[in-house]
Every structure is written in C-alpha cells, then in structure tokens.
TORDOTI-253721 format. One record per residue: residue number from 1; residue in one letter; x, y, z of N, C-alpha, C, O in turn. Coordinates in nm, 3 decimals. Example, Ala and Ser with C-alpha at 12.3 -4.5 7.8 and 13.67 -1.06 7.14 Angstrom:
<r nr="1" rest="A" n_xx="1.319" n_yy="-0.569" n_zz="0.780" ca_xx="1.230" ca_yy="-0.450" ca_zz="0.780" c_xx="1.320" c_yy="-0.330" c_zz="0.780" o_xx="1.424" o_yy="-0.332" o_zz="0.846"/>
<r nr="2" rest="S" n_xx="1.285" n_yy="-0.225" n_zz="0.708" ca_xx="1.367" ca_yy="-0.106" ca_zz="0.714" c_xx="1.290" c_yy="0.003" c_zz="0.787" o_xx="1.341" o_yy="0.114" o_zz="0.804"/>
This chain:
<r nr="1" rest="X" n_xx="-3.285" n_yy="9.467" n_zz="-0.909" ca_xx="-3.244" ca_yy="9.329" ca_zz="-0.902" c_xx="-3.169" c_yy="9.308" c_zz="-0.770" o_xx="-3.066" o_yy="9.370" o_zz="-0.743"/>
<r nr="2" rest="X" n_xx="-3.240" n_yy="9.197" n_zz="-0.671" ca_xx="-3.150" ca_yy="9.142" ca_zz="-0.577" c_xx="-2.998" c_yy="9.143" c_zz="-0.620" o_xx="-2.957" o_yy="9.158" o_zz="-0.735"/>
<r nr="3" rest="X" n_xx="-2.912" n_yy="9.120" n_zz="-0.492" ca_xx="-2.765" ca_yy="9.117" ca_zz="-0.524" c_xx="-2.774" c_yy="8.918" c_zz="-0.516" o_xx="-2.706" o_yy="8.848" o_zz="-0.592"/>
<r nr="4" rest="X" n_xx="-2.865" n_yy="8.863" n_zz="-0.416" ca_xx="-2.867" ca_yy="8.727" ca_zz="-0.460" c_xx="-2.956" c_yy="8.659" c_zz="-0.636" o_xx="-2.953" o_yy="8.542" o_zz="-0.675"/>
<r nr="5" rest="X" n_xx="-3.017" n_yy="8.765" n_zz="-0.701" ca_xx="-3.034" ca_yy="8.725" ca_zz="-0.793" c_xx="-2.917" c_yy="8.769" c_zz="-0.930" o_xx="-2.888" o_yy="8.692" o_zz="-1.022"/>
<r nr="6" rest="X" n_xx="-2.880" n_yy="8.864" n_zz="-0.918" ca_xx="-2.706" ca_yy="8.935" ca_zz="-0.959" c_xx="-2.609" c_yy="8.836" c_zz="-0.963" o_xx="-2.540" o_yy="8.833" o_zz="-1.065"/>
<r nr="7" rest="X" n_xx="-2.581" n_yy="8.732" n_zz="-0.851" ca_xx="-2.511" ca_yy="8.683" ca_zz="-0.816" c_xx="-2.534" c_yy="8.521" c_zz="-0.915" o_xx="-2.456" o_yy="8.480" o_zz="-1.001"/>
<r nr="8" rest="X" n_xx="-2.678" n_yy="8.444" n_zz="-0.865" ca_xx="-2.699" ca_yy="8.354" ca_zz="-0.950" c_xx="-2.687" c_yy="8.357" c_zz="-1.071" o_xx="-2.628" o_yy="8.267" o_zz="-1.132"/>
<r nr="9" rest="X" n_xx="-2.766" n_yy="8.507" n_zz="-1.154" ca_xx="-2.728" ca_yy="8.507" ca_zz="-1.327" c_xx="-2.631" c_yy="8.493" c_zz="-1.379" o_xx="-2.604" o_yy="8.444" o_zz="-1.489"/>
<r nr="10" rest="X" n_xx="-2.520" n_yy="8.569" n_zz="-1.240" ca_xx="-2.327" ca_yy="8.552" ca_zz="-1.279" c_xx="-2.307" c_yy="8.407" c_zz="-1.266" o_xx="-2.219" o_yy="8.345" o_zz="-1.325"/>
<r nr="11" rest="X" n_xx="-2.382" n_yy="8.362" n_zz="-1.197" ca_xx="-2.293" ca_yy="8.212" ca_zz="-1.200" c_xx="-2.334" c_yy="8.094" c_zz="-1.275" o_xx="-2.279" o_yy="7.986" o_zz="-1.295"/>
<r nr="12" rest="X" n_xx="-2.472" n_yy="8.155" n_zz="-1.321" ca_xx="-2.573" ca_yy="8.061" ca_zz="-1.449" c_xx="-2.445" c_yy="8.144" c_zz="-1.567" o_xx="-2.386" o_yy="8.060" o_zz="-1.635"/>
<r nr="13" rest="X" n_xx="-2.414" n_yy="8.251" n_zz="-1.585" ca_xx="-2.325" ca_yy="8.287" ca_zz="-1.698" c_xx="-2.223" c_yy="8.251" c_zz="-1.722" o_xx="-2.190" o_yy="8.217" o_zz="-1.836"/>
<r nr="14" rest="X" n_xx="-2.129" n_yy="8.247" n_zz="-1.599" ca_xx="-2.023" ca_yy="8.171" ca_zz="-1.602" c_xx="-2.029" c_yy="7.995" c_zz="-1.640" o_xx="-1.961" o_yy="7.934" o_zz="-1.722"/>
<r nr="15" rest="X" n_xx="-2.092" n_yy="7.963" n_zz="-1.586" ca_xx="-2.083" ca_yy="7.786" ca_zz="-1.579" c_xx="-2.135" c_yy="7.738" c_zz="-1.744" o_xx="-2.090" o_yy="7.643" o_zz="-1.808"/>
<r nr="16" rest="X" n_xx="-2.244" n_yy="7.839" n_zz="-1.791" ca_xx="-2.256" ca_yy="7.834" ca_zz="-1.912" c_xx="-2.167" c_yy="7.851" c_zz="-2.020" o_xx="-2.152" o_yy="7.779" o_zz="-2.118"/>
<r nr="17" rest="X" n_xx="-2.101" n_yy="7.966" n_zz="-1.987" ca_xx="-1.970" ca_yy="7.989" ca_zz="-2.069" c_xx="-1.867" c_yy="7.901" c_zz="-2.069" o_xx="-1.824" o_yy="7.878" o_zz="-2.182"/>
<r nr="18" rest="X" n_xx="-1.801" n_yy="7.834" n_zz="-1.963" ca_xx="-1.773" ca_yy="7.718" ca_zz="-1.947" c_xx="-1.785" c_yy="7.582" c_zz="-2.007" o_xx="-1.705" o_yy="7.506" o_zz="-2.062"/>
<r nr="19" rest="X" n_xx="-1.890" n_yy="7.579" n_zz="-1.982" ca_xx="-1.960" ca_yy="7.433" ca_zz="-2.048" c_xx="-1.947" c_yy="7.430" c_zz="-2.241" o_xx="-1.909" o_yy="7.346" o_zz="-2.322"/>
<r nr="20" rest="X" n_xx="-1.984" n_yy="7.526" n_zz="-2.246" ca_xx="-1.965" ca_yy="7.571" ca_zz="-2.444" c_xx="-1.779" c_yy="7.547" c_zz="-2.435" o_xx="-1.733" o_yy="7.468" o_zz="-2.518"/>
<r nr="21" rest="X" n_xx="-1.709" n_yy="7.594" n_zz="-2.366" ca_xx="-1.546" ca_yy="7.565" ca_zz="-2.389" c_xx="-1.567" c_yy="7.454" c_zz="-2.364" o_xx="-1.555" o_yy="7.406" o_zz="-2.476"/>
<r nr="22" rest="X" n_xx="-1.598" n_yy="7.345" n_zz="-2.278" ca_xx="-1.566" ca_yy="7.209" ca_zz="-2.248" c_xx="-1.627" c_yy="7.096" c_zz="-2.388" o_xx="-1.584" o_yy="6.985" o_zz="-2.421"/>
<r nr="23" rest="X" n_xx="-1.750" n_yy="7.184" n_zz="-2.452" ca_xx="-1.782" ca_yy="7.112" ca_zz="-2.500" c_xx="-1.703" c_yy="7.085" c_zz="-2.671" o_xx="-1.700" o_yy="6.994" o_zz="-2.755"/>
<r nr="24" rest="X" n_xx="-1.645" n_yy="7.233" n_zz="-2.655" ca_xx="-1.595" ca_yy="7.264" ca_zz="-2.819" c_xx="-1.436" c_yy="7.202" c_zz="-2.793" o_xx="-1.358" o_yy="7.175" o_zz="-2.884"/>
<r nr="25" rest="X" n_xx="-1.411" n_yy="7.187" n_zz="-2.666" ca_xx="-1.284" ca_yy="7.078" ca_zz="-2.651" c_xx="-1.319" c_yy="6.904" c_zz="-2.651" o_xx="-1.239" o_yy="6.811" o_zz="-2.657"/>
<r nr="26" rest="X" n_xx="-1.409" n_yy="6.901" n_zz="-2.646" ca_xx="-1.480" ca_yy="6.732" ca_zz="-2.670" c_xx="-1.405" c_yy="6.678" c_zz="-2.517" o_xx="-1.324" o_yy="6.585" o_zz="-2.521"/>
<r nr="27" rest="X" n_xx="-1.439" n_yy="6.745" n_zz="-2.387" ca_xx="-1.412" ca_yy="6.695" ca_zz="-2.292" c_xx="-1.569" c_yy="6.630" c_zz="-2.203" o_xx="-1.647" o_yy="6.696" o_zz="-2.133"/>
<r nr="28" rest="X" n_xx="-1.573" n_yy="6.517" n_zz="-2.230" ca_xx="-1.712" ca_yy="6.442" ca_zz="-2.192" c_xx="-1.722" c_yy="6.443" c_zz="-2.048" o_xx="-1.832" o_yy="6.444" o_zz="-1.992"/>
<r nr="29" rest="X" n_xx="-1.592" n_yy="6.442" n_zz="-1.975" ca_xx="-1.626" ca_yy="6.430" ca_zz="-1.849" c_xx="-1.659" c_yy="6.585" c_zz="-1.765" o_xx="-1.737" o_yy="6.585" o_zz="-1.670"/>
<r nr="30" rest="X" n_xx="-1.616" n_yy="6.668" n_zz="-1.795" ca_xx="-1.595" ca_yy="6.840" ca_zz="-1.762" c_xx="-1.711" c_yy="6.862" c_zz="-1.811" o_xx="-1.785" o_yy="6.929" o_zz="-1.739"/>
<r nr="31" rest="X" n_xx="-1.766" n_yy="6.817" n_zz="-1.939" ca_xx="-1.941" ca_yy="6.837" ca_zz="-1.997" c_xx="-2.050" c_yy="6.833" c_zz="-1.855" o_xx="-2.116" o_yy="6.915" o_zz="-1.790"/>
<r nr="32" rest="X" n_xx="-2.013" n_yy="6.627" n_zz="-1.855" ca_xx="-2.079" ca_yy="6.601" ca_zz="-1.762" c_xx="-2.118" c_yy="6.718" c_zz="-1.613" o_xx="-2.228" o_yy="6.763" o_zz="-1.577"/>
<r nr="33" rest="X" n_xx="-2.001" n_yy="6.736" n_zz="-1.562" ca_xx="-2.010" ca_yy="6.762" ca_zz="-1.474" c_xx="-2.042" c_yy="6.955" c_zz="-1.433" o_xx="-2.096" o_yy="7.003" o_zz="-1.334"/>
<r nr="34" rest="X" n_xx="-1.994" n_yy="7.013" n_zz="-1.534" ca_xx="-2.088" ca_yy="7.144" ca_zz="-1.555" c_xx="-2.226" c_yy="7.161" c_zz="-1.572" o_xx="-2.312" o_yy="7.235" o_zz="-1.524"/>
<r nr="35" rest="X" n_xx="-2.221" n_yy="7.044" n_zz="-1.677" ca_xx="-2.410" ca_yy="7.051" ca_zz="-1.706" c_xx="-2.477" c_yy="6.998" c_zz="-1.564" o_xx="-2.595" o_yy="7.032" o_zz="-1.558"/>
<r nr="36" rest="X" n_xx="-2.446" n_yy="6.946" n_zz="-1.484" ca_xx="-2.486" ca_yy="6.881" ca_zz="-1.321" c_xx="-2.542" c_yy="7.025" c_zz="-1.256" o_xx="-2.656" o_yy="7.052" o_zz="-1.218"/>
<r nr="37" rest="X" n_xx="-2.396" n_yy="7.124" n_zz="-1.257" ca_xx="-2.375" ca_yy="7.226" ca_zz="-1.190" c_xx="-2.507" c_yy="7.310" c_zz="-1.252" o_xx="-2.605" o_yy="7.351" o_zz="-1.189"/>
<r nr="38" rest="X" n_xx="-2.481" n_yy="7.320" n_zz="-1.382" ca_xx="-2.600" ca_yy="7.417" ca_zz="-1.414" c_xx="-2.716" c_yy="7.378" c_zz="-1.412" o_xx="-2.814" o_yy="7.446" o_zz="-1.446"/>
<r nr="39" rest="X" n_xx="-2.717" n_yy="7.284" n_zz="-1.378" ca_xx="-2.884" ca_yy="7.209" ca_zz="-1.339" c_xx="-2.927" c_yy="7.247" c_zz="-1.242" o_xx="-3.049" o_yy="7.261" o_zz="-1.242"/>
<r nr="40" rest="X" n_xx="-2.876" n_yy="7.270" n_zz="-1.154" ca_xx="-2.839" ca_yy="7.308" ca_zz="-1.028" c_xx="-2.899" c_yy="7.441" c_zz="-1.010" o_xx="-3.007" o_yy="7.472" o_zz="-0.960"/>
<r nr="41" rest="X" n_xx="-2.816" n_yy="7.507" n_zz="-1.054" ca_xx="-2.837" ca_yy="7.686" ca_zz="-1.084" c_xx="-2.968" c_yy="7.707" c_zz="-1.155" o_xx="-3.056" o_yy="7.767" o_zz="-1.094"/>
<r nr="42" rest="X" n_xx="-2.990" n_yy="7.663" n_zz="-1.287" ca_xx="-3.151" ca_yy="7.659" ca_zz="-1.296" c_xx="-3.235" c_yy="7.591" c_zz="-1.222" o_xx="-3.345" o_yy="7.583" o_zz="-1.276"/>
<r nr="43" rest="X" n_xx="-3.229" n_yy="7.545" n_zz="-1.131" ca_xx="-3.321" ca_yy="7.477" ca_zz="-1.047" c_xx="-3.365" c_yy="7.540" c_zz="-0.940" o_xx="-3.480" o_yy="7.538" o_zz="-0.896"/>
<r nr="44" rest="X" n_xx="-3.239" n_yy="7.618" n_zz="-0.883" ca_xx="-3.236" ca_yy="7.748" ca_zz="-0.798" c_xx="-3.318" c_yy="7.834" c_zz="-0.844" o_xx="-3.424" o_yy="7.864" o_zz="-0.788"/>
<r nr="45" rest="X" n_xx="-3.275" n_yy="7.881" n_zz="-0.951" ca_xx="-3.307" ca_yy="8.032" ca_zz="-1.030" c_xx="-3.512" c_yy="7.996" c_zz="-1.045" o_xx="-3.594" o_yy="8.082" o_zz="-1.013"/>
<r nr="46" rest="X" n_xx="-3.554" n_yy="7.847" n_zz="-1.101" ca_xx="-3.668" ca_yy="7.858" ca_zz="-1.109" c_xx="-3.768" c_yy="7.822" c_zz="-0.968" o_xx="-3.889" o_yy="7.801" o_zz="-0.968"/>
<r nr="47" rest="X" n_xx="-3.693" n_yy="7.822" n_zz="-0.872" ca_xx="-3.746" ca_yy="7.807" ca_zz="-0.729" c_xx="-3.780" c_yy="7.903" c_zz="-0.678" o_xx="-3.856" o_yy="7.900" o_zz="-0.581"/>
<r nr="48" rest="X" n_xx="-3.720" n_yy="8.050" n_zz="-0.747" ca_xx="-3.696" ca_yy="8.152" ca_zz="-0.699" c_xx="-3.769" c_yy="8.242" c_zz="-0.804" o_xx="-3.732" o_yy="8.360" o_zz="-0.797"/>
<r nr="49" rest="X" n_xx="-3.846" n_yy="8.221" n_zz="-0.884" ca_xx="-3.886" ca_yy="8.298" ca_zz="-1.000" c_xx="-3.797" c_yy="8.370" c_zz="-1.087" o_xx="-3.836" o_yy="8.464" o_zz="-1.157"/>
<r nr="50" rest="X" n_xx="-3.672" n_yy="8.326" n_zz="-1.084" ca_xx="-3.547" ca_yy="8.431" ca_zz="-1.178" c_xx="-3.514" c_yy="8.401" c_zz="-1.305" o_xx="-3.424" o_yy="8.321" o_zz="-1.329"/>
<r nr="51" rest="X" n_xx="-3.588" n_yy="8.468" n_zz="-1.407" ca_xx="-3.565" ca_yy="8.459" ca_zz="-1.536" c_xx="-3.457" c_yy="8.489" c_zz="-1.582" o_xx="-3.389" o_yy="8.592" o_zz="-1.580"/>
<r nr="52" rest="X" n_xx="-3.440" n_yy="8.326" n_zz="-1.652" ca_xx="-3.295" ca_yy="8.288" ca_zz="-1.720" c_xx="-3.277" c_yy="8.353" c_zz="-1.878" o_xx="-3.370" o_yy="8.353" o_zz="-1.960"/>
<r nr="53" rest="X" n_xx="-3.161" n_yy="8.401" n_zz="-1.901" ca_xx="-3.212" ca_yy="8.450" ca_zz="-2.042" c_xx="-3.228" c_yy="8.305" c_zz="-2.158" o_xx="-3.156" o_yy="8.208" o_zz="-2.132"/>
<r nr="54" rest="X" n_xx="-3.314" n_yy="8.297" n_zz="-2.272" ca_xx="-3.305" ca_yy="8.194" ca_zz="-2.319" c_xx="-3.176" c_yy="8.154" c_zz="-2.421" o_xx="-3.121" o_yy="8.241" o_zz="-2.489"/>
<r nr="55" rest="X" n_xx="-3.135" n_yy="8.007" n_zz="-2.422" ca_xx="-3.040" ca_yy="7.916" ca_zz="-2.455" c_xx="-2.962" c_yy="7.905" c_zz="-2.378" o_xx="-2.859" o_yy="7.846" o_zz="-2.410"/>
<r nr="56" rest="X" n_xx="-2.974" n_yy="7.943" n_zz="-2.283" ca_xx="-2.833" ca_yy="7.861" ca_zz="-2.123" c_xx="-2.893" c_yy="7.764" c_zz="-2.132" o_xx="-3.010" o_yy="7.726" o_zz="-2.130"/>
<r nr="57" rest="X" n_xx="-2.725" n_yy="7.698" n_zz="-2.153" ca_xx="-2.714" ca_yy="7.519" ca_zz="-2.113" c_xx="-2.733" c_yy="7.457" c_zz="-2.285" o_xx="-2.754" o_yy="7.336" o_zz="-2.293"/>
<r nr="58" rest="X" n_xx="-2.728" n_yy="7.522" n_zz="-2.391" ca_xx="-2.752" ca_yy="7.467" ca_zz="-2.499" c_xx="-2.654" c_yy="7.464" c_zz="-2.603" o_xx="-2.619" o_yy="7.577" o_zz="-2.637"/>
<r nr="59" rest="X" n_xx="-2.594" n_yy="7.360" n_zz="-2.671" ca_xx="-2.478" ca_yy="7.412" ca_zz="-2.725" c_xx="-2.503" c_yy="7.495" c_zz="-2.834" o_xx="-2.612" o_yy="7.516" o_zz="-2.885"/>
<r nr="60" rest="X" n_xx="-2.335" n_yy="7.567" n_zz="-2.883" ca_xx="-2.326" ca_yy="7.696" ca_zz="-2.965" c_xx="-2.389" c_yy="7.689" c_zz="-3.064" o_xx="-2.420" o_yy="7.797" o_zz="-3.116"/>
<r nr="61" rest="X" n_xx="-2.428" n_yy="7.573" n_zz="-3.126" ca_xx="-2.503" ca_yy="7.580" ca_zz="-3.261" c_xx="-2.666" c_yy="7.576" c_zz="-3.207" o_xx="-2.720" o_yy="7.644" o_zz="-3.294"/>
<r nr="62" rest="X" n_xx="-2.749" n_yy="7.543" n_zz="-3.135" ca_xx="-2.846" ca_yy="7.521" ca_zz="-3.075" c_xx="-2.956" c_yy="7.642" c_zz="-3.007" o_xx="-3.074" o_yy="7.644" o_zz="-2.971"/>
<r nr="63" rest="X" n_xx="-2.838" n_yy="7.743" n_zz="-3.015" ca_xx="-2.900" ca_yy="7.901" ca_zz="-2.946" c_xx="-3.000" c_yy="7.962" c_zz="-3.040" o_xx="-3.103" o_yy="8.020" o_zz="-3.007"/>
<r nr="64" rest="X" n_xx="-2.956" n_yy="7.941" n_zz="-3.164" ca_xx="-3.004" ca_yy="8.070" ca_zz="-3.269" c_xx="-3.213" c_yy="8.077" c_zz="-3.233" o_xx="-3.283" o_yy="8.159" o_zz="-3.292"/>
C-alpha cells in the first residue's frame, strides 16, 4: 500500500469517526460540514482506484 493511499484511508477513518460523534451529538451544522469533507475524500479515493472499506459515511445504525 502507497503511503499516499495509507494516508487517505487515515483520513477517510478519521473524518468518519468524527462525523458518527457529531451526529450522535445532534450537531447539524458539524454533520453538514464533515459529510462535505468526506465527500471529498471519497471522491479522491475513487479517482484513484482506493477501496473504501464498506459503510463510511453511514450512520451507526445503517452499517450492519
């Protein structure tokens, strides 16, 4: 694994992890604006052929 693809999964992981706290705090605007970010990062990641693991970006009940 690239260290630039290492790098994106960390930051598709992080912003994801994130976004699940913002969302289980009912903060609409911090939602908004993570889910932007991770749009972002998957948009990258599929420009680049880098498989995302599946349910990033989906909330905690929504993964199974």
């Amino acid at each position: 694994m690239s260290e630039f693809t290492a790098e994106l999964l960390a930051r598709i992981d992080e912003v994801d992890a994130e976004l699940r706290l913002v969302r289980q705090a009912h903060d609409d605007h911090a939602v908004e604006v993570l889910s932007g970010r991770l749009d972002n990062l998957l948009r990258i990641a599929g420009q680049h052929g880098v498989e995302v693991r599946q349910g990033v970006g989906a909330p905690a009940d929504e993964t199974a």
